[in-house]
C-alpha positions as CSV (number, residue, x, y, z in Angstrom):
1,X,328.7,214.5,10.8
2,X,332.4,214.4,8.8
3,X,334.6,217.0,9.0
4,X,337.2,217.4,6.4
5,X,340.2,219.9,7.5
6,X,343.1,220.9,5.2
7,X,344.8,223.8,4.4
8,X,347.6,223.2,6.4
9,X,351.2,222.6,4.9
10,X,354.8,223.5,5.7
11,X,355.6,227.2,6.7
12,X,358.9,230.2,7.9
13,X,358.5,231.2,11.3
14,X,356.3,234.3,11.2
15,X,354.5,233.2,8.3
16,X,350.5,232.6,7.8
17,X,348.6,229.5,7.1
18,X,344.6,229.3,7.0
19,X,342.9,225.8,8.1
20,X,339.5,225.1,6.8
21,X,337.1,222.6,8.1
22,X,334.5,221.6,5.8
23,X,331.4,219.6,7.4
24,X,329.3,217.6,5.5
25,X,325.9,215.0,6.5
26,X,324.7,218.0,9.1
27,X,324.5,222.0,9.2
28,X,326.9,223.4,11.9
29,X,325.0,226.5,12.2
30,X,323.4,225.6,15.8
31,X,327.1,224.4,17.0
32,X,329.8,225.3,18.9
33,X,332.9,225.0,16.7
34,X,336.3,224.0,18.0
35,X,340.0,224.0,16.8
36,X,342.2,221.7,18.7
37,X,345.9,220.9,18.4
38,X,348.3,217.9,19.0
39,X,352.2,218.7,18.7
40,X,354.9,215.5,18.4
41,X,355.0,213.5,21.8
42,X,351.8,216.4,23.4
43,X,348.9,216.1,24.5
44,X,345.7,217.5,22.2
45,X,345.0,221.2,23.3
46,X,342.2,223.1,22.9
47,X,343.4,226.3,20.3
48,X,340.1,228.2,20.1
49,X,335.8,228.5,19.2
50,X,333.3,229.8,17.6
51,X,329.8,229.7,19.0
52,X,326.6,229.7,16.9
53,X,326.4,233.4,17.5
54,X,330.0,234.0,16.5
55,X,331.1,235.2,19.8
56,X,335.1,233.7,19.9
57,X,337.9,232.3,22.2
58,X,341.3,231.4,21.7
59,X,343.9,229.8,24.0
60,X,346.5,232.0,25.8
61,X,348.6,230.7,23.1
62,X,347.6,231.9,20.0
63,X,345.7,234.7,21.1
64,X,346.3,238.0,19.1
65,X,348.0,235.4,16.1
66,X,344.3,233.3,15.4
67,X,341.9,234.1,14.3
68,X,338.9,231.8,14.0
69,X,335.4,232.7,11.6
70,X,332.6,230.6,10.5
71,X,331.0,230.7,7.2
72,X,327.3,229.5,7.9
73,X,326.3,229.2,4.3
74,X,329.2,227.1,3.0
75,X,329.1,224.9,6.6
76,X,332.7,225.4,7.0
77,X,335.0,226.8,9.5
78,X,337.9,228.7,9.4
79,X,341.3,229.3,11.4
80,X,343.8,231.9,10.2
81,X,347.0,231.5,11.7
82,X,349.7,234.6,11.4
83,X,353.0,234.7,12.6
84,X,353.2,230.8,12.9
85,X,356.1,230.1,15.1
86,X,357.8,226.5,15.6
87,X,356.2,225.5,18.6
88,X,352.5,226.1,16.4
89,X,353.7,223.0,15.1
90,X,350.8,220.2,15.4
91,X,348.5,218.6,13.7
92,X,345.1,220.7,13.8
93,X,341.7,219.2,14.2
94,X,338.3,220.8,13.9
95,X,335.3,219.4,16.5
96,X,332.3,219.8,17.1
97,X,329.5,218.1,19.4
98,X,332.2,215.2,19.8
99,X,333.3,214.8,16.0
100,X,336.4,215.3,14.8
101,X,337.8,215.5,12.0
102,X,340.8,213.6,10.7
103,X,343.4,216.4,11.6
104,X,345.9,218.2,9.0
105,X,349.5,219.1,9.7
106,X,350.6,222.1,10.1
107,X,355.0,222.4,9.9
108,X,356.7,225.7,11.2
109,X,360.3,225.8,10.1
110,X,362.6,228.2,12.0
C-alpha cells in the first residue's frame, strides 16, 4: 500500500485547509483510516478516523473544526480542516493498517 497526502500549505489563523490521502497498490475500502499529526519538537498524535462503515472520531483537539470523509471509489481520504489555529501546526500523515504515508505540512500563521 502507498499513501500519497498533500493538500496542505501555509494558512491565517481561522482559515481552512483540506488534506487528501490518495492510496494506491490496494483498495482502502475494508480499512480503518487514520489522520495523525507531528508538530515541531512533539510527539505524533492521533487527529481522527474513518471506519469502513464511515462511522468517525476525532481527537479532543480538533473536534467540531475536522472533519474527516472517505471517498470509496476514488480510494482516497479526506480531512477538512476549518478554523486552523497555530498550534494545528504539524506535519499531517494519513495510516492505515500500519502504512503511512510520507506526511505534508500544514503552516498556521497567527
Amino acid at each position: 500500500v502507498q499513501l500519497q497526502a498533500s493538500g496542505g500549505g501555509l494558512v491565517q489563523a481561522g482559515g481552512s485547509l483540506r488534506l487528501s490521502c490518495a492510496a494506491s497498490g490496494t483498495s482502502l475500502r475494508f480499512n480503518t483510516m487514520n489522520w495523525y499529526r507531528q508538530a515541531p519538537g512533539k510527539q505524533r498524535e492521533w487527529v481522527a478516523l474513518v471506519t469502513r462503515g464511515g462511522v468517525t472520531n476525532y481527537a479532543d483537539s480538533v473536534k467540531g473544526r475536522f472533519t474527516i470523509t472517505r471517498d470509496n471509489a476514488k480510494n482516497t481520504v479526506y480531512l477538512q480542516m476549518n478554523s486552523l489555529q497555530p498550534e494545528d501546526t504539524a506535519v499531517y500523515y494519513c495510516n492505515t493498517a500500519g502504512h503511512w504515508g510520507q506526511g505534508t505540512l500544514v503552516t498556521v500563521s497567527s
